[in-house]
C-alpha positions as CSV (number, residue, x, y, z in Angstrom):
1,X,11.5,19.5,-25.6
2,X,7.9,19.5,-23.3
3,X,8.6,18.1,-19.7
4,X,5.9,15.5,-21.0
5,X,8.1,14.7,-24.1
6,X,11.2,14.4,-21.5
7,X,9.4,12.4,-19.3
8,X,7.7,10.1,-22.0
9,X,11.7,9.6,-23.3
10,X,13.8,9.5,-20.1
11,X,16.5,7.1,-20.0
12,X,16.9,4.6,-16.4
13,X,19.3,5.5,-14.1
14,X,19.0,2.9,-11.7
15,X,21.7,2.9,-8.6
16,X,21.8,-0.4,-7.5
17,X,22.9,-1.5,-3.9
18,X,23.8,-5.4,-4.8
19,X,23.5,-8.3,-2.8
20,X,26.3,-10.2,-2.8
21,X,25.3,-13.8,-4.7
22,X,27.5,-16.6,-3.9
23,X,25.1,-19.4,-5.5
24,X,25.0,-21.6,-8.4
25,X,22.2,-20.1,-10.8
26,X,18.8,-22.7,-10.6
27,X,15.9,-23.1,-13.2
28,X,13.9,-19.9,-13.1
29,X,10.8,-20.3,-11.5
30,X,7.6,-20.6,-13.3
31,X,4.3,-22.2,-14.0
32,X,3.2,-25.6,-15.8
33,X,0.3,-27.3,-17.1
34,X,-0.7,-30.2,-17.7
35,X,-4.5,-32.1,-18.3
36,X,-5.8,-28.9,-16.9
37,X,-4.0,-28.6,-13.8
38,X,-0.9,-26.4,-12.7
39,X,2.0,-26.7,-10.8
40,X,4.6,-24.4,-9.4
41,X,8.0,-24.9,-10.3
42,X,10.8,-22.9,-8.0
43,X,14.8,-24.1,-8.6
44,X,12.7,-27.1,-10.6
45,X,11.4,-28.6,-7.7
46,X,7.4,-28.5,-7.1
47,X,6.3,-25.6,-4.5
48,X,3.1,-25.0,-2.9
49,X,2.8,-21.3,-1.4
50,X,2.2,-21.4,2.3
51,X,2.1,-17.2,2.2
52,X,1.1,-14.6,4.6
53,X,1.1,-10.8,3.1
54,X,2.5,-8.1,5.6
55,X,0.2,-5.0,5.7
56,X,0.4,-2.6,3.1
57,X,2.6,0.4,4.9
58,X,4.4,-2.5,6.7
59,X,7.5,-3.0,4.2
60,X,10.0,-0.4,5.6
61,X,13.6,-1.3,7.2
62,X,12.4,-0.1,10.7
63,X,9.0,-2.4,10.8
64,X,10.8,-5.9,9.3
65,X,11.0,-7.3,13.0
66,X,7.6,-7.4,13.6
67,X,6.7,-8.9,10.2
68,X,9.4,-11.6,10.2
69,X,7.9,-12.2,14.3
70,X,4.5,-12.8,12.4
71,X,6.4,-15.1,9.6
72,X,8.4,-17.3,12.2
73,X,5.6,-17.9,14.0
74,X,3.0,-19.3,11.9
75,X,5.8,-21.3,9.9
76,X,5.2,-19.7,6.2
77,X,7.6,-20.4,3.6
78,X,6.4,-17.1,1.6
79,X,6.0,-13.8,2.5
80,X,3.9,-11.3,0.1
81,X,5.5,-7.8,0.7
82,X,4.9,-4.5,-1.7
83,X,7.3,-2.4,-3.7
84,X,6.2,1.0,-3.7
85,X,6.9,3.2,-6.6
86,X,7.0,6.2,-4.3
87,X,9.6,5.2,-2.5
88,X,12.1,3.4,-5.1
89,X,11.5,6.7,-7.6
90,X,11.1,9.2,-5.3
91,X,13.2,11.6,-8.1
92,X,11.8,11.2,-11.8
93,X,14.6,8.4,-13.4
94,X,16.6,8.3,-9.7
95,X,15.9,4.6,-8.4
96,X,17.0,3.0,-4.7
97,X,16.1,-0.5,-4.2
98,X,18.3,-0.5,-1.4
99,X,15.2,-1.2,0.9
100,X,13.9,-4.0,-1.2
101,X,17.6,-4.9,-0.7
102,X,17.0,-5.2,3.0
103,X,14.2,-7.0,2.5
104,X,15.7,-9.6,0.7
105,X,18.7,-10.1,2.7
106,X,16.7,-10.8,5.9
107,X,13.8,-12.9,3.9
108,X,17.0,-15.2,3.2
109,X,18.4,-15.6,6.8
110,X,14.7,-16.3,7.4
111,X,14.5,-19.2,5.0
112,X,11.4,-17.3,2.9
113,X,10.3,-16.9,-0.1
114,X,9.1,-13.9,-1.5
115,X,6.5,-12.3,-4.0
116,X,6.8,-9.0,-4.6
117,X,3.5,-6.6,-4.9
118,X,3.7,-3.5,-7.4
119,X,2.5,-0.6,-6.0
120,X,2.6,1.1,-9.0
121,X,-0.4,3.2,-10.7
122,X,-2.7,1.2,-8.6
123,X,-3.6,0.4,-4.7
124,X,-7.1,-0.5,-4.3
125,X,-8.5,1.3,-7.2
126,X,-6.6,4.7,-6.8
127,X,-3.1,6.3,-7.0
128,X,-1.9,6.6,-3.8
129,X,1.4,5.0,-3.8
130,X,2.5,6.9,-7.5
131,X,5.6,9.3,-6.8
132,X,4.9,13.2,-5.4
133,X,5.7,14.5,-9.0
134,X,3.5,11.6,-11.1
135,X,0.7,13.0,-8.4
136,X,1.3,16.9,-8.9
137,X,1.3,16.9,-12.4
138,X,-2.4,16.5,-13.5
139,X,-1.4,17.9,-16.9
140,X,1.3,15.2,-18.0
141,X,-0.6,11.9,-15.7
142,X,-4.5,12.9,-16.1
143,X,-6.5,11.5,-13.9
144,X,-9.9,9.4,-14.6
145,X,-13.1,11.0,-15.0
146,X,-16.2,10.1,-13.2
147,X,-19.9,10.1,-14.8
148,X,-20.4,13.5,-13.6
149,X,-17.2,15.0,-15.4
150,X,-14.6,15.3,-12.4
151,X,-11.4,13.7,-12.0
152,X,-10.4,11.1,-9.1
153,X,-7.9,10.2,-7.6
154,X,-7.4,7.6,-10.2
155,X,-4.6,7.5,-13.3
156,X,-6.0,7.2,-16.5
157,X,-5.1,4.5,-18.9
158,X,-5.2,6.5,-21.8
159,X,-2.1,8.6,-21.2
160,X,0.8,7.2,-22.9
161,X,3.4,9.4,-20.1
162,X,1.6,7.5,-17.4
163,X,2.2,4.4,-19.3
164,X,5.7,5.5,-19.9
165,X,6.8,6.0,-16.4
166,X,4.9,3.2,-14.4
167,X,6.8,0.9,-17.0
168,X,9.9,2.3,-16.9
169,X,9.9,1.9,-13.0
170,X,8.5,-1.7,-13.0
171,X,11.4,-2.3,-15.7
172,X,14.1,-0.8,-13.4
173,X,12.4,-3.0,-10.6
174,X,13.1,-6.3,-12.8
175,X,16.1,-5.8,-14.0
176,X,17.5,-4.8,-10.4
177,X,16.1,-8.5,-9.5
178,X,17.5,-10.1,-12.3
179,X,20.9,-8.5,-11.2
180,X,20.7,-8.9,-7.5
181,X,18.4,-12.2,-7.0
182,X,18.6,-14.1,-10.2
183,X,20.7,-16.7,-9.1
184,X,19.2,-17.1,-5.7
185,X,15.5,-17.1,-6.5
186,X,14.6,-15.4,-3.2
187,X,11.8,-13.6,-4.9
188,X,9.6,-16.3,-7.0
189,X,6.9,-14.2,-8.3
190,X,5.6,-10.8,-8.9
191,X,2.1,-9.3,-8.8
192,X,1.1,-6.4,-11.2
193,X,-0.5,-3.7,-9.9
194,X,-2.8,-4.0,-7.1
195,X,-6.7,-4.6,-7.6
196,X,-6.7,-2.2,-10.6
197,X,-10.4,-1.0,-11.2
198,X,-12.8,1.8,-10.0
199,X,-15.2,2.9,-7.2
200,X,-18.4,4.4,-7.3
201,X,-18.8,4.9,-10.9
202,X,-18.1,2.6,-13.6
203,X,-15.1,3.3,-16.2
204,X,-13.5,6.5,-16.8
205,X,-15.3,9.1,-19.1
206,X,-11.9,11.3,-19.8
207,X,-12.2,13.2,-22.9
208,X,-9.3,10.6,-23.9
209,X,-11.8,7.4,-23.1
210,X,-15.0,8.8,-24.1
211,X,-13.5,8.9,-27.7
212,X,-12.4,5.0,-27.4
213,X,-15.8,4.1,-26.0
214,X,-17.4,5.5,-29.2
215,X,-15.1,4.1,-31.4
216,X,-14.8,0.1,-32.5
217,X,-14.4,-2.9,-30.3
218,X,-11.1,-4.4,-30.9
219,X,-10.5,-7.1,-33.5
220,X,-9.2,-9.4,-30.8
221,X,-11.6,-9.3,-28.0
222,X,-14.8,-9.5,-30.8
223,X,-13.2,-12.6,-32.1
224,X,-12.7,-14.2,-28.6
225,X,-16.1,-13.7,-27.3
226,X,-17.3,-14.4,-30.7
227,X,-19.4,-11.5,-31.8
228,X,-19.5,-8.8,-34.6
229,X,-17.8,-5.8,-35.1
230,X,-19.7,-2.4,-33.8
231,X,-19.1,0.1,-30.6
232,X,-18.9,-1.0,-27.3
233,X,-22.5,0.2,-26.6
234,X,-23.7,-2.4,-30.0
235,X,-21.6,-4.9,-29.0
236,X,-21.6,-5.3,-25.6
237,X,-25.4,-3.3,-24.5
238,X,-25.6,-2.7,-20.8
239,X,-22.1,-4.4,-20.1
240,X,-20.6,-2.3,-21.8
241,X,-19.0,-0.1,-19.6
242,X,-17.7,-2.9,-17.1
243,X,-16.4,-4.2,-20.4
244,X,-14.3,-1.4,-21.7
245,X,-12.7,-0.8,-18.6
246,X,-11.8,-4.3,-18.2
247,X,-10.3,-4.6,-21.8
248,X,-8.5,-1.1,-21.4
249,X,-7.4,-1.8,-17.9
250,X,-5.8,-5.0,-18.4
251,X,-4.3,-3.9,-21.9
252,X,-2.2,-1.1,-19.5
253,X,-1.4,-3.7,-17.0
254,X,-0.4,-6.1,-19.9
255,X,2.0,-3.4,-21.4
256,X,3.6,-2.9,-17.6
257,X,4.3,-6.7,-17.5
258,X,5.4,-7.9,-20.6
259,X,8.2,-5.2,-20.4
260,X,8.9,-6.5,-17.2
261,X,9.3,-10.0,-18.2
262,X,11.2,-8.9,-21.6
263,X,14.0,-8.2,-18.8
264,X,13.5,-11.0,-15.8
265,X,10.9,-13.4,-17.1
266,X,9.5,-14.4,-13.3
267,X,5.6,-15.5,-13.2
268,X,3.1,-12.7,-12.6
269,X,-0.1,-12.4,-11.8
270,X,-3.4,-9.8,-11.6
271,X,-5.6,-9.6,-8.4
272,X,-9.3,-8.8,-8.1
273,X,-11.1,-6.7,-5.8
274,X,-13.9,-9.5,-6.0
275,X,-18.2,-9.5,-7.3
276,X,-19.4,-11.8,-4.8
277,X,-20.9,-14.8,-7.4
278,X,-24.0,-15.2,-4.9
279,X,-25.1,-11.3,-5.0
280,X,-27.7,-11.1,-7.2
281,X,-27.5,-7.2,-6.7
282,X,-23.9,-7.2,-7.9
283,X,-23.2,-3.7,-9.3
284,X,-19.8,-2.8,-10.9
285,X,-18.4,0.3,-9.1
286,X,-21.2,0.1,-6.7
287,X,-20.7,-3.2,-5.0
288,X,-17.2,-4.2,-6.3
289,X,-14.3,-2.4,-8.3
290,X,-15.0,-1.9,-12.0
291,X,-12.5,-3.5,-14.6
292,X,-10.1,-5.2,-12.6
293,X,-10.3,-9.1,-13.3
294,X,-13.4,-10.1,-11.2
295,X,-14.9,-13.8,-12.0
296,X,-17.3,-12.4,-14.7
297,X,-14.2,-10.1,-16.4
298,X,-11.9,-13.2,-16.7
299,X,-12.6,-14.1,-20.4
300,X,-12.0,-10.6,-21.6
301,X,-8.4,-10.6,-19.2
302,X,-7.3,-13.1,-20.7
303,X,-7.6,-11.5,-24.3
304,X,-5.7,-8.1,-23.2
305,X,-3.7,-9.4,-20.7
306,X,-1.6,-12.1,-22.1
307,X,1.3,-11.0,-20.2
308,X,0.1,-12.3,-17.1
309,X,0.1,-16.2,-16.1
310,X,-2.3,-15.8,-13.3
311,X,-5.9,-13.9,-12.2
312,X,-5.9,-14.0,-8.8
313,X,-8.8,-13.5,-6.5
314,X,-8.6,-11.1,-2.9
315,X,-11.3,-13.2,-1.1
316,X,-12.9,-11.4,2.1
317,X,-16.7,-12.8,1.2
318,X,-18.4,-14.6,4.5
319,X,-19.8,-17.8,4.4
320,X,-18.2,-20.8,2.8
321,X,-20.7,-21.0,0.3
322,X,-19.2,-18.0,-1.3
323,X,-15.7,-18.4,-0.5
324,X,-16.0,-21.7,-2.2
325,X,-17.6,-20.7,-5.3
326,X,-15.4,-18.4,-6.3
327,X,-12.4,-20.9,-5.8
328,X,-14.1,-22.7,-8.4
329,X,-14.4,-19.6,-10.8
330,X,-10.8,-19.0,-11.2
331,X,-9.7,-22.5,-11.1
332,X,-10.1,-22.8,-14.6
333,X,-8.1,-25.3,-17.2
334,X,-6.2,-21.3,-18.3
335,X,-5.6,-20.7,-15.1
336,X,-3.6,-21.5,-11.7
337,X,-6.1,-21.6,-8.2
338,X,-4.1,-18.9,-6.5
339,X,-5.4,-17.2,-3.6
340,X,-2.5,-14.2,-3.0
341,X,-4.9,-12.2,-0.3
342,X,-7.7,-13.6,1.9
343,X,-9.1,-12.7,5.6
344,X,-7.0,-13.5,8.6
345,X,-10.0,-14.2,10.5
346,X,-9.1,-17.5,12.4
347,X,-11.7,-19.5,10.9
348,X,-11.0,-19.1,7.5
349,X,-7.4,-20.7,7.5
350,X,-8.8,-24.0,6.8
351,X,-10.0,-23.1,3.3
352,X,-6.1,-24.0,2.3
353,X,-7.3,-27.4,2.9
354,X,-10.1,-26.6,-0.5
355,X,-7.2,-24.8,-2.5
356,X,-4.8,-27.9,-1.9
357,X,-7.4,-30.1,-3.0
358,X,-8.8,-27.9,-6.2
359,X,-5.1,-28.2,-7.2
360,X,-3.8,-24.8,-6.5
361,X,-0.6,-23.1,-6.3
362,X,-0.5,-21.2,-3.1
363,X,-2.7,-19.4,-0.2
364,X,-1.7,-16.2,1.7
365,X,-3.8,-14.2,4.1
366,X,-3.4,-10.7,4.7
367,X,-2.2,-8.3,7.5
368,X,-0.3,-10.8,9.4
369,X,2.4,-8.6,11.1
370,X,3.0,-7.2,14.6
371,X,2.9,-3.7,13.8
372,X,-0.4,-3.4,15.4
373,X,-2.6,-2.7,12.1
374,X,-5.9,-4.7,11.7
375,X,-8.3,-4.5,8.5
376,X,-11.0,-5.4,11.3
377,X,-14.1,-6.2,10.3
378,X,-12.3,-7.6,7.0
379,X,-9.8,-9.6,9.4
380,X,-9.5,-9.8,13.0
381,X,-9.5,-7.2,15.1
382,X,-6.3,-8.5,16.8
383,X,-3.1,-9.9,15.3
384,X,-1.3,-12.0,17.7
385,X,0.2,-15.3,18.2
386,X,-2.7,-16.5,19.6
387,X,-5.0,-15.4,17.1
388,X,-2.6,-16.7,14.3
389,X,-3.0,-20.5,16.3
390,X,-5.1,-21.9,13.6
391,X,-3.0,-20.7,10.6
392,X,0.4,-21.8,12.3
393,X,-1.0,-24.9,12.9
394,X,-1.6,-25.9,9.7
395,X,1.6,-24.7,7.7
396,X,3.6,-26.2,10.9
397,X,1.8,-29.4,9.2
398,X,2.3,-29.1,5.7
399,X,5.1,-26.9,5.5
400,X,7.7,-30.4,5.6
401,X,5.8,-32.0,3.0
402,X,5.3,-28.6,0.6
403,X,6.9,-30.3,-2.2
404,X,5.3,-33.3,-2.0
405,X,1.7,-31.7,-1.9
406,X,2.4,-30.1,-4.4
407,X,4.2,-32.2,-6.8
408,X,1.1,-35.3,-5.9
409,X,-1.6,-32.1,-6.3
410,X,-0.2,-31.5,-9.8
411,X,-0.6,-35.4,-11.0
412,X,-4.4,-35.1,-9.5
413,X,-3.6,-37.5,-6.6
414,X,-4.9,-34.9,-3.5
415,X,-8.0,-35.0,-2.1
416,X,-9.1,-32.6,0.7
417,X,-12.2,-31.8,3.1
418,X,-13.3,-29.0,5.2
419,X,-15.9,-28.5,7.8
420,X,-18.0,-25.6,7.2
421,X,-20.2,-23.6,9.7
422,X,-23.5,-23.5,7.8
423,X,-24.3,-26.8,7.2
424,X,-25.7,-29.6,9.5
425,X,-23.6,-32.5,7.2
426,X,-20.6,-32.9,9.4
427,X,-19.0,-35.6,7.5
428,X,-17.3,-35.9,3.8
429,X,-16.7,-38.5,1.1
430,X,-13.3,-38.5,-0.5
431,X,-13.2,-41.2,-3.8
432,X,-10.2,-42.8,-4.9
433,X,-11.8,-45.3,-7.2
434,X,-11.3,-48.8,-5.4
435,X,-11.4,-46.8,-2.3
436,X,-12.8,-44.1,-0.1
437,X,-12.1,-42.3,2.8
438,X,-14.9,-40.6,4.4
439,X,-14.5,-37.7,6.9
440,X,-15.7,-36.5,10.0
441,X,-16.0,-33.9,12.5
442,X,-16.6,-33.2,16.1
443,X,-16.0,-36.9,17.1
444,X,-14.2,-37.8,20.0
445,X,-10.5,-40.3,19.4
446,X,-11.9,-43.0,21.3
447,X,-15.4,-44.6,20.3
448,X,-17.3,-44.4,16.8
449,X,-20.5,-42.2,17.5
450,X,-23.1,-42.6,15.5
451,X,-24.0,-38.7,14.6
452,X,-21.2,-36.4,13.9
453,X,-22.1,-33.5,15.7
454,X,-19.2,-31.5,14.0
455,X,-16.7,-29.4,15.9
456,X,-17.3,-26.1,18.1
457,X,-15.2,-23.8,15.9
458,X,-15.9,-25.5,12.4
459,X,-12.2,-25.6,11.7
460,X,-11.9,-29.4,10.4
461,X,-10.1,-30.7,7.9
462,X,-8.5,-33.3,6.3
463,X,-6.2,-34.4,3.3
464,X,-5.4,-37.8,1.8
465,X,-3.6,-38.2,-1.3
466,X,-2.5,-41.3,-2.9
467,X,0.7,-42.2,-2.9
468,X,0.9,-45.8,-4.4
469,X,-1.5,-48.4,-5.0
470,X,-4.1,-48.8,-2.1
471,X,-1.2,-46.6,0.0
472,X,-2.2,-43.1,1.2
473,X,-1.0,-39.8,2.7
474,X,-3.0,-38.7,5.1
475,X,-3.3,-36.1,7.9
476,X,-5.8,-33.4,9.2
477,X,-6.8,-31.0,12.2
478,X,-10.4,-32.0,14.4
479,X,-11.1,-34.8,11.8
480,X,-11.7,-38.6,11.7
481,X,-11.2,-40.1,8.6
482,X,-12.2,-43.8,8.2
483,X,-11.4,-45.5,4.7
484,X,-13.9,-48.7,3.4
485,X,-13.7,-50.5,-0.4
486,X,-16.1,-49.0,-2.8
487,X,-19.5,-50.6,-3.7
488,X,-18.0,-51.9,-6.9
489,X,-15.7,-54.3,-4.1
490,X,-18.4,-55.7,-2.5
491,X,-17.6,-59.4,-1.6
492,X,-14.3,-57.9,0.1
493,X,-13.4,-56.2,3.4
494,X,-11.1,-53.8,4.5
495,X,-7.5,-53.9,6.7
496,X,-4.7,-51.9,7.4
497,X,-2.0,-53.4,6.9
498,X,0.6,-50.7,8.0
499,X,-0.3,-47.1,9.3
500,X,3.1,-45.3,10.0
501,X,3.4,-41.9,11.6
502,X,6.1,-39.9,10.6
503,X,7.5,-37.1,9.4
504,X,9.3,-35.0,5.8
505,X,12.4,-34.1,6.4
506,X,14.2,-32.6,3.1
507,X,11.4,-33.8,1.3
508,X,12.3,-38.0,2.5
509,X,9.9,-39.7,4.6
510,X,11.0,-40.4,8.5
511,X,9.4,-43.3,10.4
512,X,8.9,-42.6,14.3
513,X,6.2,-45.0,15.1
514,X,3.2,-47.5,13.7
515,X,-0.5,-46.4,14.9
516,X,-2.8,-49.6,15.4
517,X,-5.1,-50.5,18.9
518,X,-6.8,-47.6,20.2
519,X,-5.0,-45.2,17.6
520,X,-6.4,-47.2,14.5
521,X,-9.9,-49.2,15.7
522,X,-12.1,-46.1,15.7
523,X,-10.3,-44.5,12.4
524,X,-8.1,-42.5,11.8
525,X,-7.8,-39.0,14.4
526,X,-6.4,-36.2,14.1
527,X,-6.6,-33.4,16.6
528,X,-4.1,-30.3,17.9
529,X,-1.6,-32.5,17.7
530,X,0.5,-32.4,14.1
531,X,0.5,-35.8,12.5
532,X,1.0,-37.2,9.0
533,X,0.4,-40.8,8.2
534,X,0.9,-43.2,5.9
535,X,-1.5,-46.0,5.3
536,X,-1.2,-49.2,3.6
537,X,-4.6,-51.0,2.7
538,X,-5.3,-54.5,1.7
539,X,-8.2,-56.5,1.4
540,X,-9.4,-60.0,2.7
């Protein structure tokens, strides 16, 4: 027998450190739909993702106390932390999860959540986190070719022994879940891979893929984007390259997952190194990775990767314009809003105020530990508490009411606005039929103000959500929202008729005081100080 025969056929041999499970088994978490929105269900109760993702070399024993500092302080209930296939297979068929078992253990005294990132044949578009022995044997795991005929540091897709042993691993890494966290539901979901794809040329031209590029298009993907048989060149012309590596990309990451979930059937999900949608001059492998599921590769992911419940976009474009356009790409009616990795930069940590109101599942910058590591000019060039104000802030506000954000968000109650830096409109509309609450920033508490001026560091925002008839949720950070009757109620006028502060605890409201006076005449304010309101209107 060929040590790629042996390899292609070898039997798991997992040794498993348990944790010890004292807990009744829950519902499985998982995904729903319904009317073209989505909801995430974990132990059966509605959960909205308030994540932060450690940086990547961060998730070893002796660095945990300076991610879970990070966690505790900006009040996430998940944390995103990888699983690297070079460390739990160090041996070929020899597995220790006995780190991921440390992980676990402390993300439960911490009260987390956690999805798990496989760092399996891909990291940012190469190989670097595959074993010693996948890496020294070129023979057995070929790599990918570029145009010019020489191999990167890249696995190829068409080698069934790389195939073979990334799923083998992810398998042992299920199944070692399923046995050690499948009644607790500690970890909720799992991501796939990591931003699979190439840079600086366009798909791989192995002597393996150059022979599927001349052949057919697959049955399948011709029938879902509705064209006739031929090669990829006839079918596809001068996407054809993006195209092929899409297709045979996601068909390896699809093969990885479903054997996964054929043993511990948690969610799972794809992420994109994005194409900015307002770059005319987009190039795949140029200006963005080539074949990982970027907004204009979604429709063919879909068709080869029906494993996966989720395509996820990494968002690190500037200017809102762009961050909020691709939000709208991959918030489709087949597909959960779920932002797994975004920017830390400060200002940026109000656009979970636009995912919460485009009905998504979940937000989670990247890098926030205290090990020191910044992705500067990406992120911030500093990580500290300080610098994490802004995003603390917020989950310290919504983190009490996550399942009640989430459960209203999936029956299409939520509204939400958010100030942006490169506009001069400082004030938003939000309709809710007989009424509507319109938004504003940069005003002071006291006194209406005729002209918005908006706030110094753009980081307004506001939510309302409806909560009964003419009764509201409603809270924010540097906003004023004022509510008036709709056009179609003219003849009417507006009162409050209760505003109560209060707060969620265990998901039931808690009345501490009513707002009116001074708190109520000049609408409704919301600064640096964490409030959430509810307001009952009538009409006279």
């Amino acid at each position: 027998m060929t040590l790629s025969t042996f390899r292609s056929c070898f039997i798991v041999l997992a040794t498993i450190s348990c944790i010890s499970l004292n807990v009744t088994a829950g519902e499985m978490p998982r995904l729903v739909s319904k009317d073209g929105r989505h909801e995430l269900l974990v132990d059966g109760n509605p959960f909205f993702i308030l994540g932060a993702q450690m940086n990547n070399s961060s998730d070893w024993p002796a660095f945990l106390p300076q991610v879970w500092a990070a966690i505790d302080d900006i009040h996430a209930n998940t944390l995103e932390a990888p699983v690297y296939w070079q460390q739990v297979e160090r041996h070929e068929g020899k597995f220790n999860f006995s780190d991921l078992d440390t992980l676990i253990s402390q993300a439960r005294k911490h009260n987390v959540r956690l999805v798990l990132l496989w760092f399996g044949s891909w990291k940012n578009g190469s190989m670097n986190y595959a074993p010693d022995w996948v890496k020294l044997d070129t023979a057995c795991f070929p790599r990918e070719w570029d145009a010019k005929d020489q191999p990167q540091t890249i696995l190829s897709v068409f080698s069934k022994a790389t195939l073979d042993a990334d799923r083998r691993a992810f398998v042992a890494l299920m199944q070692h879940l399923k046995e050690t966290d499948g009644t607790r539901h500690t970890v909720i979901m799992v991501q796939v891979e990591n931003e699979t794809g190439t840079w600086g040329f366009t798909r791989d031209h192995s002597p393996a893929a150059e022979s599927a590029f001349r052949g057919q298009v697959p049955p399948d993907l011709l029938q879902a984007m509705h064209k006739e048989p031929g090669t990829w060149d006839q079918v596809f012309g001068s996407d054809a390259d993006e195209t092929f590596s899409a297709y045979t990309i996601a068909r390896f990451v699809d093969q990885v997952a479903s054997a996964g979930k054929a043993v511990y059937n948690l969610p799972m999900y794809a992420n994109a190194s994005l194409r900015d949608p307002e770059d005319p001059n987009a190039r795949p492998g140029a200006t963005y990775q080539s074949g990982g599921p970027s907004y204009n590769m979604i429709d063919v992911w879909k068709v080869a990767a029906k494993s996966l419940d989720i395509l996820c976009p990494d968002i690190y474009l500037h200017g809102a314009s762009s961050y909020m356009k691709t939000l709208q790409l991959y918030d489709r009616p087949d597909n959960a809003l779920f932002v797994p990795e975004t920017t830390n930069f400060p200002a940026y940590s109000r656009f979970l105020f636009a995912v919460i109101g485009m009905g998504g599942i979940g937000f989670s910058p990247f890098g926030i530990d205290y090990t020191s590591y910044t992705n500067y000019p990406l992120g911030a060039d500093r990580i500290s508490k300080d610098a994490l104000f802004p995003l603390s802030e917020e989950y310290q506000l919504l983190c009490p009411m996550d399942e009640e954000i989430a459960r209203l968000s999936y029956e299409g109650k939520v509204k939400t606005a958010v100030e942006y830096a490169d506009t001069s409109v400082h004030t938003a509309t939000l309709n809710f039929g007989k009424w509507v609450a319109t938004v504003s920033y940069g005003l002071p508490q006291f006194g209406y103000g005729d002209n918005p001026p908006g706030n110094p560091s753009h980081d307004g925002c506001a939510l309302v959500a409806e909560i009964g008839p003419n009764e509201f949720l409603v809270t924010g950070i540097d906003s004023r929202v004022r509510f008036s009757l709709s056009a179609a109620e003219s003849g009417q006028s507006m009162q409050f008729l209760r505003v109560e502060q209060g707060e969620y605890v265990k998901d039931k409201w808690k009345f501490l005081r009513h707002w009116n006076g001074d708190q109520t005449d000049w609408g409704l304010n919301f600064k640096h100080d964490p409030a959430v309101l509810h307001v009952k209107l009538e009409t006279f």
